[in-house]
C-alpha positions in Angstrom: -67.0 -114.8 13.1 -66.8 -115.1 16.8 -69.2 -118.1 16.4 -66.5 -119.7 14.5 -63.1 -119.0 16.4 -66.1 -120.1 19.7 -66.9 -123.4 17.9 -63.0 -124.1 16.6 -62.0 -123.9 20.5 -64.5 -126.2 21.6 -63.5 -128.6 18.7 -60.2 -128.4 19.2 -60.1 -128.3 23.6 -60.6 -132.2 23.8 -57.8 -133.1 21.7 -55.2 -131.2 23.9 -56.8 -132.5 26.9 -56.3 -136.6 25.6 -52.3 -136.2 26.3 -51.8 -136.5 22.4 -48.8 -135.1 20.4 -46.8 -136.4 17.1 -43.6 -138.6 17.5 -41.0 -136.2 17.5 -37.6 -137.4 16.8 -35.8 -140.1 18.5 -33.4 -139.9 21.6 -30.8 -142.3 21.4 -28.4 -143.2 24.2 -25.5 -142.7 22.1 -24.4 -139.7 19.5 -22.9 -141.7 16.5 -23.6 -145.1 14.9 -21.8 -147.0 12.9 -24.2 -148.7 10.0 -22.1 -151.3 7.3 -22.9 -149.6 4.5 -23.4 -152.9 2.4 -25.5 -153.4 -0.8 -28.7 -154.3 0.3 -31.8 -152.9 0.2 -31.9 -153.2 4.2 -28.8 -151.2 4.6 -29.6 -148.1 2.6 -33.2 -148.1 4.0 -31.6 -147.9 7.3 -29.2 -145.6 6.7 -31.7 -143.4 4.7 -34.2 -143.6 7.8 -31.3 -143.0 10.6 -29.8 -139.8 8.7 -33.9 -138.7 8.4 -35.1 -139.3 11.8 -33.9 -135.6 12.7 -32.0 -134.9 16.5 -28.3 -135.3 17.1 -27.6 -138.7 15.6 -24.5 -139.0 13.6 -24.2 -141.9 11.4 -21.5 -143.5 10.0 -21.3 -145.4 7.0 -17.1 -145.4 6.6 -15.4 -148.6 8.0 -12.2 -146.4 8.6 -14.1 -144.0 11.0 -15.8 -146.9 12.9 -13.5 -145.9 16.0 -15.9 -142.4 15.5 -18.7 -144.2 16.8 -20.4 -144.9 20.3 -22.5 -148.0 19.0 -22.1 -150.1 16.0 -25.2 -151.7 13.9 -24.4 -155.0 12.6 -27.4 -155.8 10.2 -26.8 -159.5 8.9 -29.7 -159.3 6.2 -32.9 -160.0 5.0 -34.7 -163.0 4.2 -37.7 -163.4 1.8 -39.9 -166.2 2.0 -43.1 -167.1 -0.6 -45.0 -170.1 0.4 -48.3 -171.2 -1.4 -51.1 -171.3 1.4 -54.3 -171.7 -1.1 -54.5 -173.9 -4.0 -57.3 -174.1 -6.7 -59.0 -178.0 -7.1 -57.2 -178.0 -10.2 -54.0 -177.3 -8.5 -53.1 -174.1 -9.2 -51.8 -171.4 -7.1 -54.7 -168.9 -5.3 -52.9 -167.5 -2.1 -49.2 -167.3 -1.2 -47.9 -165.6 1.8 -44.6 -163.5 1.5 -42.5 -163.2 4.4 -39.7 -160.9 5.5 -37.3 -161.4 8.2 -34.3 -159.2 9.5 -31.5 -160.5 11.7 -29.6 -157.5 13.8 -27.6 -156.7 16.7 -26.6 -153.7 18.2 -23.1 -153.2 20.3 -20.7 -150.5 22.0 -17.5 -149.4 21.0 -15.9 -151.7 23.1 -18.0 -154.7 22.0 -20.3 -155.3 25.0 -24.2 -155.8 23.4 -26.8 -153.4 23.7 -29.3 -155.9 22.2 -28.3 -159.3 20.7 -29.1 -161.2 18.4 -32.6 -160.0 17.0 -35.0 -161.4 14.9 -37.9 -159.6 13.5 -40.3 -160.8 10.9 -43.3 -160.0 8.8 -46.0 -162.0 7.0 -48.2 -160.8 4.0 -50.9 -162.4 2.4 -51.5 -161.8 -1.1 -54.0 -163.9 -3.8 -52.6 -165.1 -6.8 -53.5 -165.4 -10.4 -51.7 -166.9 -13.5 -53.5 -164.7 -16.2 -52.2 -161.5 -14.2 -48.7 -162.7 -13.1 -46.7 -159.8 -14.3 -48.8 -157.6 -12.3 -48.7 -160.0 -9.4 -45.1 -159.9 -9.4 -45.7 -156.0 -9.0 -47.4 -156.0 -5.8 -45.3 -158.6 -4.1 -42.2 -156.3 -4.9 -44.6 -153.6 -3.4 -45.1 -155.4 -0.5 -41.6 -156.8 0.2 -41.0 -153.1 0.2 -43.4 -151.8 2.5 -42.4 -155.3 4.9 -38.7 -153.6 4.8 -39.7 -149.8 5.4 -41.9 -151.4 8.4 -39.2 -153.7 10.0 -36.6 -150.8 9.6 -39.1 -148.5 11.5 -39.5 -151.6 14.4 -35.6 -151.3 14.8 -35.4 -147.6 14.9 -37.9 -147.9 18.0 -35.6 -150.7 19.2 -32.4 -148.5 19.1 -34.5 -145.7 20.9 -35.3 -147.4 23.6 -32.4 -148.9 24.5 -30.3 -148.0 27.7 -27.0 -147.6 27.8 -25.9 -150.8 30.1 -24.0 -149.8 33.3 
């Protein structure tokens, strides 16, 4: 037994020697945010993710309490792309890549921008075939999804690292 709790603290000693933890929750400059609610998929994901990350964040989806908050989250959208990169010598459709791109901003209370006008995009490759399209239109709506939860994660880092300007 003592071989055991001997071997498990050996194991274990170079891992809390390397310096490495989880990410915790994130520190923001500011207290409360105010996110559009909106309609679109990029909206609720952020909201969703904001209200989730844990620590003191309040966030605030009604336009009459925008006053309420410290920094306001202008989220302008999402744009899907699906261009054919591969074709078949017969002309048909092997590869397409699907893109996503975001378009956001973040400001004060008072109007003065924390970061401007942001782009941030990704690209997925996915092969294509015509005798399997239904499920093909499956996994692109998979991985429009996962393109969204990833650029939502990108601008949660953003807003945590920004700095207050003086």
């Amino acid at each position: 037994m003592q071989r055991r709790a001997l071997l498990a603290v050996l194991t274990a000693a170079p891992l809390a020697g390397c310096g490495f933890h989880l990410r915790g929750a994130p520190d923001f400059t500011f207290n409360s945010l105010y996110v559009a609610p909106g309609g679109t998929s990029l909206n609720k994901d952020m909201v969703r993710t904001l209200q989730g990350a844990g620590g003191r964040l309040v966030v605030i989806t009604d336009a009459a309490q925008i006053q309420q908050a410290e920094a306001v989250l202008e989220l302008f959208g999402e744009q899907r792309t699906r261009t054919v990169v591969g074709m078949t010598t017969a002309g048909q459709v092997r590869e397409l890549q699907l893109g996503l791109a975001v378009h956001f901003r973040l400001k004060d209370q008072h109007g003065r921008e924390w970061i401007g006008d942001t782009r941030l995009a990704r690209t997925e490759d996915v092969s294509y075939d015509e005798s399997v399209s239904l499920a093909k239109e499956s996994e692109e709506a998979l991985l429009y999804r996962n393109m969204r939860t990833d650029l939502v994660q990108q601008i949660v880092r953003r807003l945590a690292a920004v700095k207050a300007p003086q």
